[in-house]
C-alpha positions as CSV (number, residue, x, y, z in Angstrom):
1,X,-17.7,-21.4,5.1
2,X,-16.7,-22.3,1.4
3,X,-13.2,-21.6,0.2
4,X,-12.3,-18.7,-1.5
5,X,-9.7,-18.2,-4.4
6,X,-6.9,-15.8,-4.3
7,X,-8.2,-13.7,-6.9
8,X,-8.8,-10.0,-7.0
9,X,-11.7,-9.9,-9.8
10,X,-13.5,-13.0,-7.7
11,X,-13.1,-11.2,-4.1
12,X,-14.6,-7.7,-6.0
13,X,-17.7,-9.8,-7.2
14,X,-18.0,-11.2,-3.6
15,X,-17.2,-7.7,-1.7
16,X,-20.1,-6.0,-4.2
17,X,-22.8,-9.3,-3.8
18,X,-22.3,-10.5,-0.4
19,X,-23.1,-9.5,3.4
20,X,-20.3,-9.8,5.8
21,X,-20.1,-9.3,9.6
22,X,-16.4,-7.7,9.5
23,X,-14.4,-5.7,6.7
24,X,-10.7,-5.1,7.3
25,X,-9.5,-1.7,5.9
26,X,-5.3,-2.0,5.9
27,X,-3.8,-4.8,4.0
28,X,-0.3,-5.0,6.1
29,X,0.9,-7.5,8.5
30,X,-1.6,-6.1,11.4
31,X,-4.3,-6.3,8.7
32,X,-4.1,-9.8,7.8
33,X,-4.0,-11.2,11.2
34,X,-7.2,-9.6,12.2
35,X,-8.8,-11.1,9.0
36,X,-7.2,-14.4,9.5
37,X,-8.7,-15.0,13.1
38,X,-11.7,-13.5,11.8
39,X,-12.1,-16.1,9.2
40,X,-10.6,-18.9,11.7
41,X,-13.6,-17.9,14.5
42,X,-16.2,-18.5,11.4
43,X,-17.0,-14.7,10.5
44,X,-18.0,-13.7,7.0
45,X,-14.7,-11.5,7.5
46,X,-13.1,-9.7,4.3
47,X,-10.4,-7.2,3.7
48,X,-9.5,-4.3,1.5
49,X,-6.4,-2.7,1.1
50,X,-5.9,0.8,-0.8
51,X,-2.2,-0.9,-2.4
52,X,-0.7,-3.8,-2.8
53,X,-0.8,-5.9,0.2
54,X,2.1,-5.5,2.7
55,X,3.0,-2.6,0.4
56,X,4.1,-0.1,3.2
57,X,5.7,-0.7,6.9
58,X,5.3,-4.3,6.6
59,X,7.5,-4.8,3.6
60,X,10.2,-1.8,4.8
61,X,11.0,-3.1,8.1
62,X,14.5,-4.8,9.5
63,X,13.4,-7.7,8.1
64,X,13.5,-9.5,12.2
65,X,10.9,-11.5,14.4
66,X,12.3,-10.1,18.0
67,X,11.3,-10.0,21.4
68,X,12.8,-6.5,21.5
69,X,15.7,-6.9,24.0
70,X,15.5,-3.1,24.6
71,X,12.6,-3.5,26.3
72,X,14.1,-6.2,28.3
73,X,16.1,-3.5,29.5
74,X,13.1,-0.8,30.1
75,X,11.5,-3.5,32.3
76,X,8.9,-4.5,29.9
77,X,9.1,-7.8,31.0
78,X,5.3,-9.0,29.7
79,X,5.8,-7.8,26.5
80,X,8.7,-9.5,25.4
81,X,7.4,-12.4,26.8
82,X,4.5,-12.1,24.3
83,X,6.5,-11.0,21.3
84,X,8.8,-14.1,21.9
85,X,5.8,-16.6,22.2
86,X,4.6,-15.2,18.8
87,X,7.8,-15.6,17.5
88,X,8.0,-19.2,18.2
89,X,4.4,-19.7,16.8
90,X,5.9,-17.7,13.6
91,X,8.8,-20.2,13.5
92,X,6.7,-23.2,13.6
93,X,3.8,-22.0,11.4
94,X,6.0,-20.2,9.0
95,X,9.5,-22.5,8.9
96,X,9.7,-21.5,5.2
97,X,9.7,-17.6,6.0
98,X,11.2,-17.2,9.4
99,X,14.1,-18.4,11.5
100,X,16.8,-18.4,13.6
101,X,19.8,-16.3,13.3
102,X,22.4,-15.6,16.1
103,X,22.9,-12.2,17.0
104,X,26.4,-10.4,18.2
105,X,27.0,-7.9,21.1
106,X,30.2,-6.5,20.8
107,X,31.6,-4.8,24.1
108,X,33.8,-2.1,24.2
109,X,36.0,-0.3,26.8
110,X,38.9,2.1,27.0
111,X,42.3,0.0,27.7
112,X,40.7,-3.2,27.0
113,X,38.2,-2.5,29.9
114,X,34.6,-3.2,29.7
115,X,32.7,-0.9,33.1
116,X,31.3,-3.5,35.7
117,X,28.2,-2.4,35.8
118,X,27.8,-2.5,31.9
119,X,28.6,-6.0,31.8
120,X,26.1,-6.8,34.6
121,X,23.7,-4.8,33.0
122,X,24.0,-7.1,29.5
123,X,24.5,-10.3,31.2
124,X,21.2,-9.9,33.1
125,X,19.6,-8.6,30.1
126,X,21.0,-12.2,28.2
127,X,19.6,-14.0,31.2
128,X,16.3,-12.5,30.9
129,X,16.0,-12.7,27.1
130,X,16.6,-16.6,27.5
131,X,14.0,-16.6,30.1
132,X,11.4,-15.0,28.6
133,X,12.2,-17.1,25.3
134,X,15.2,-18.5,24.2
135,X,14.5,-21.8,26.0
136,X,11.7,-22.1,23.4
137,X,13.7,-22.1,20.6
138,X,16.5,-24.2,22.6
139,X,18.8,-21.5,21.8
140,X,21.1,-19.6,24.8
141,X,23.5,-16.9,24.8
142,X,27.0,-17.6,25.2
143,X,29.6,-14.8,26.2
144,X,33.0,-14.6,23.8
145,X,36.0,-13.6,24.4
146,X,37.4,-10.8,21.9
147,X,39.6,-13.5,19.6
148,X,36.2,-15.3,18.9
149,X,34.4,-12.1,18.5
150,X,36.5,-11.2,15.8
151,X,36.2,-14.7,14.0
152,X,32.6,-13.1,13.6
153,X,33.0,-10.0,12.5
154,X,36.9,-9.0,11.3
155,X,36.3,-5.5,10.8
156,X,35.3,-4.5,14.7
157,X,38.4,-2.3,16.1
158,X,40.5,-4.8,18.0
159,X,41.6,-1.9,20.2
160,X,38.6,-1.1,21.8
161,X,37.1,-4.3,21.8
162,X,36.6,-6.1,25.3
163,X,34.3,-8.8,24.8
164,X,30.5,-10.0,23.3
165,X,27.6,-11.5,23.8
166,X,25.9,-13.9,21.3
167,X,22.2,-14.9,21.3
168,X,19.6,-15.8,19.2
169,X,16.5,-14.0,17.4
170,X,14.9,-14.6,13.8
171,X,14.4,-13.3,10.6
172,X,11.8,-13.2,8.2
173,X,10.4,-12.4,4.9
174,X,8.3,-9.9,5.7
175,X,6.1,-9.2,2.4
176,X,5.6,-13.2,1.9
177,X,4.8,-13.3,5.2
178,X,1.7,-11.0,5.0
179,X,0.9,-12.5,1.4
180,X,0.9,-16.0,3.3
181,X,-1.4,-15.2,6.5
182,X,-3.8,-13.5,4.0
183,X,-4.0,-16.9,1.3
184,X,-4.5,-18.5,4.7
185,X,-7.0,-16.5,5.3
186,X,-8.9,-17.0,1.9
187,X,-8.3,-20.2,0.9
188,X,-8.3,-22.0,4.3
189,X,-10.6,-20.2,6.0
190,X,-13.0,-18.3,3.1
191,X,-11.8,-14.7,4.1
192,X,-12.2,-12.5,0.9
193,X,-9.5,-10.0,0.0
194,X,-8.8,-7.5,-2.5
195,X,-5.6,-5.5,-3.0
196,X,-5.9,-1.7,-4.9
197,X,-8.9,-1.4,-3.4
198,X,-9.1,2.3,-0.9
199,X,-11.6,2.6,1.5
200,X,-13.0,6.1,0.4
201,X,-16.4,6.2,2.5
202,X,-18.3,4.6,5.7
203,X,-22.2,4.3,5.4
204,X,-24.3,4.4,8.6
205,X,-28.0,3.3,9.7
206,X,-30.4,5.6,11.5
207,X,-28.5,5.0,14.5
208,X,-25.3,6.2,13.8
209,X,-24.1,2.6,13.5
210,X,-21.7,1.8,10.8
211,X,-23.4,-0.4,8.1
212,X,-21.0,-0.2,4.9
213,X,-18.0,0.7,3.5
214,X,-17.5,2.7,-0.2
215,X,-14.6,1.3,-1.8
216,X,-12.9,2.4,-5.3
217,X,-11.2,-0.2,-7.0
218,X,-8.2,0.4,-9.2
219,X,-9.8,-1.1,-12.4
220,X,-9.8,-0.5,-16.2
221,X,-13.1,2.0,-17.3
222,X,-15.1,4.5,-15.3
223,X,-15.4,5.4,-12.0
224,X,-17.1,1.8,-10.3
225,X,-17.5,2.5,-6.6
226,X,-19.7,0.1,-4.3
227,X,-20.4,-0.1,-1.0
228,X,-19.8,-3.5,0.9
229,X,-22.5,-4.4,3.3
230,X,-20.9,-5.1,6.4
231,X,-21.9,-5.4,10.9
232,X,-18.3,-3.9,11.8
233,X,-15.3,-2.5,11.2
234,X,-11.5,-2.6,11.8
235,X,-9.4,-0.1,11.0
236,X,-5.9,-1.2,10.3
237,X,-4.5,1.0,8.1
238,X,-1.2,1.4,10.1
239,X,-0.1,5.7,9.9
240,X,-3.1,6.1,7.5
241,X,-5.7,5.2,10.2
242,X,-6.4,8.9,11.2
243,X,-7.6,9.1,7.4
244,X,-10.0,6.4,7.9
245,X,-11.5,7.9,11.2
246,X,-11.7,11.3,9.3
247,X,-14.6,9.0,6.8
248,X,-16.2,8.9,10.3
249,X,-15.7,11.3,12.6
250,X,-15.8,14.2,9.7
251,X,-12.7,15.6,10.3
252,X,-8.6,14.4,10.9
253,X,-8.0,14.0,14.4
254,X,-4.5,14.2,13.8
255,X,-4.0,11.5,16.5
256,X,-1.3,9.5,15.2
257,X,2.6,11.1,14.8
258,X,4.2,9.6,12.5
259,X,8.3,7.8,13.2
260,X,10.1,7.4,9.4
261,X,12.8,4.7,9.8
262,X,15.3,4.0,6.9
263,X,17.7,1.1,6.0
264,X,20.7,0.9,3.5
265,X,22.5,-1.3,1.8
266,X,26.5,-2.0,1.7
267,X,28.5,-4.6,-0.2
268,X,29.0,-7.4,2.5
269,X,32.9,-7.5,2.0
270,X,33.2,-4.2,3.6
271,X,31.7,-4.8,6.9
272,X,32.4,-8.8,6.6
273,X,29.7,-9.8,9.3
274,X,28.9,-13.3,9.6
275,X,26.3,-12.9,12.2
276,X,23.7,-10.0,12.4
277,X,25.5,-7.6,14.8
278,X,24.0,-5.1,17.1
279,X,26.1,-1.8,17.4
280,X,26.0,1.6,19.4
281,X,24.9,4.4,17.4
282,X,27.8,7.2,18.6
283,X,26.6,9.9,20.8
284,X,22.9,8.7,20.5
285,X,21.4,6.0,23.1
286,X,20.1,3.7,20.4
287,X,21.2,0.9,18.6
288,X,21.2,0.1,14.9
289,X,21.0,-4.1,13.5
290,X,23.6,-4.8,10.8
291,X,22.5,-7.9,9.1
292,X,24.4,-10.0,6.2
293,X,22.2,-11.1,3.4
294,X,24.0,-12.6,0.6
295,X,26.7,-10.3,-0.8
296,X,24.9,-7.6,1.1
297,X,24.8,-6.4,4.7
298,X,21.9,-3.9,5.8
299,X,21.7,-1.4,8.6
300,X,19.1,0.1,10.3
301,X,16.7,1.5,10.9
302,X,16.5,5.5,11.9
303,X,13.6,6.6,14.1
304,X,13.1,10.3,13.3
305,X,9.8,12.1,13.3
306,X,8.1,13.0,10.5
307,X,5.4,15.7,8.8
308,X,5.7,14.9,5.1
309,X,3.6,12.5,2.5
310,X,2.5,9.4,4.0
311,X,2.8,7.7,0.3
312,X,6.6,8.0,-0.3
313,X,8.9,8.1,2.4
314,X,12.2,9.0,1.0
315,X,15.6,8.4,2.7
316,X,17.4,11.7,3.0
317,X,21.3,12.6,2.9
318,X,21.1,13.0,7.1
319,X,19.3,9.8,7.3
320,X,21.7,8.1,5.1
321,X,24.6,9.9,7.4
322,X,23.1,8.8,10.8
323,X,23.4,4.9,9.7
324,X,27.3,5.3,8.2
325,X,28.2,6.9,11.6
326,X,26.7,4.4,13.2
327,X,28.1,1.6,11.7
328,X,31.7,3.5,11.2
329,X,31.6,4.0,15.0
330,X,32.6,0.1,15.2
331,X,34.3,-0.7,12.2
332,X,37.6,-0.4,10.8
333,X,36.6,0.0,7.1
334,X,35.0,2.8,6.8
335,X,31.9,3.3,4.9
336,X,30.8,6.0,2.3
337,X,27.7,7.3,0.7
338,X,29.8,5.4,-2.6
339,X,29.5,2.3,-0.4
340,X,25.7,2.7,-0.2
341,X,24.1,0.4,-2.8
342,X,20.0,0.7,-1.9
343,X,18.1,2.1,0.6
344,X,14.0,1.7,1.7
345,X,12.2,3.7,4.0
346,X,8.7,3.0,6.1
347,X,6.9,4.4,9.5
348,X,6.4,3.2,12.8
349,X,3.0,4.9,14.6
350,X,2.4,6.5,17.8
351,X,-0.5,7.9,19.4
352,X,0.2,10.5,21.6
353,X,-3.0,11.1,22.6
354,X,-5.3,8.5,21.8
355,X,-3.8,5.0,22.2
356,X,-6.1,2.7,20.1
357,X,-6.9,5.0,18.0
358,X,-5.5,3.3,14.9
359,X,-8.7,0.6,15.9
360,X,-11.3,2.5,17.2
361,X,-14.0,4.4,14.7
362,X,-16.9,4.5,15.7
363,X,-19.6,2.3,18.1
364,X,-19.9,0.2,14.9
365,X,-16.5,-0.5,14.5
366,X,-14.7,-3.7,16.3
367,X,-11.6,-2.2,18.3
């Protein structure tokens, strides 16, 4: 397999000219694995992406490699094992983009009191988390009393605060990240990739088997649409998948429902954290990550349903809201929409009906 260059009018020339026995349609973080162990296994394997690569969720996302300890806590035991093994692969292939960070618990109770059976609840969640991967990373949780609690994060309300836990997770640069897997993929491995490139159409043979996909590229001059010869398909377009099954199946199957989540920026000096921080969202069983990055701290993220434009996801005045009451629930500086210095937005998926629909097109797709 020769070596490709990272270049979008060299991958064009090779998506119009060459055969391949997989095309990739999604250019995000899910995207650029597939075409990566594609390319690794020794397939002709390319990818197209209607953007810019990791151009939506996987550039607007908390910015965190995590096992997910609230699954921990559903009793989804395997799959936090899973998504902490990848997490230590991330941390030694990817040392430059992802890495450790401790995380705080704070604890509250009423009269300095912290329930029994909450505690017990958290400190077998801890146990668990190191279990299933903090040994990897040689990293275990510790429990702190309130005095060092606050040397992490001054603003918590002294008052009400019992007690914490502290453990460790990552973070990551989650755009570079998705550029990095996908040079891999080209220049180590001869996967071919092109960014502002939509998928608009999907060619068959005489048996119904997909043989082709009609892309558009975002170039100077008329209309120059091709179809690239290709055995299979992946679709990983992410919330735009059931678009991509409509080139198929003929019409939307309106499989996916769409979960908007939002994050905003504060000046750091109001909220003072010197550890990501994991607080209680008031009257709502959820939790929102507050996470220092320079002068800045950012909290999120919202999971709310959505119906509106995929394209440009905008962060409303009762998104905005949800996050300051969050975050105001467990501070004693409180926060304003004044306080709120930037703000993205981005979808998780679902498929209420269809699970693997976002991979699944047709018998001549790979799923």
């Amino acid at each position: 397999m020769s070596i490709r260059p990272f270049d979008r009018e060299a991958s064009l020339r090779a998506l119009r000219d060459e055969d391949f026995d997989l095309v990739v349609i999604g250019g995000g973080i899910t995207g650029a694995g597939v075409v990566l162990d594609a390319a690794a296994r020794g397939m002709r394997a390319a990818l197209v992406e209607a953007g810019d690569f990791a151009e939506g969720t996987s550039s607007k996302s908390s910015k965190l490699v995590h096992g997910g300890l609230r699954y921990l806590q559903q009793g989804e035991i395997n799959l936090v094992y899973q998504a902490l093994r990848e997490r230590r692969r991330l941390l030694s292939n990817a040392p430059h983009l992802v890495e450790i960070i401790p995380f705080l618990i704070p604890m509250f109770g009423k009269g300095g009191v912290l329930p029994a059976k909450i505690s017990r609840l958290l400190g077998a969640a801890m146990w668990g988390y190191d279990i299933t991967g903090g040994w990897r990373i040689g990293r275990i949780h510790k429990r702190l009393d309130r005095d060092e609690t606050l040397s992490y994060m001054p603003t918590l309300p002294a008052d009400r605060l019992v007690s914490s836990y502290l453990y460790y997770d990552a973070t990551a640069d989650d755009a570079r990240l998705v550029l990095s897997v996908l040079r891999t993929a080209a220049l180590g491995h001869g996967a071919v990739v092109a960014n502002r490139t939509p998928a608009v159409g999907l060619t068959k043979d005489a048996t119904g088997r997909i043989n082709g996909v009609s892309v558009r590229p975002d170039v100077p001059g008329p209309d120059q649409t091709f179809t690239v010869s290709t055995r299979a398909v992946v679709n990983a377009a992410g919330v735009w998948s059931d678009d991509i099954r409509a080139q198929d199946e003929g019409v939307n199957p309106g499989s996916i429902r769409p979960a908007k989540g939002i994050h905003v920026t504060v000046p750091w000096e109001k909220v003072r954290n010197q550890v990501a921080v994991v607080v209680p969202v008031p009257g709502d069983r959820r939790s929102v990550f507050v996470v220092p990055h320079g002068n800045l701290t950012y909290i999120g993220t919202t999971d709310t349903d959505y119906s509106g434009p995929l394209d440009d996801p905008q962060c409303t005045p009762e998104d905005v809201a949800y996050l300051l009451g969050a975050i105001n629930g467990s501070i004693t500086t409180k926060l304003t929409t004044a306080d709120v210095t930037g703000s993205w937005a981005g979808f998780a998926h679902w498929w209420p009906r269809v699970a693997t629909a976002a991979l699944r097109i047709s018998p001549g797709c790979t799923g």
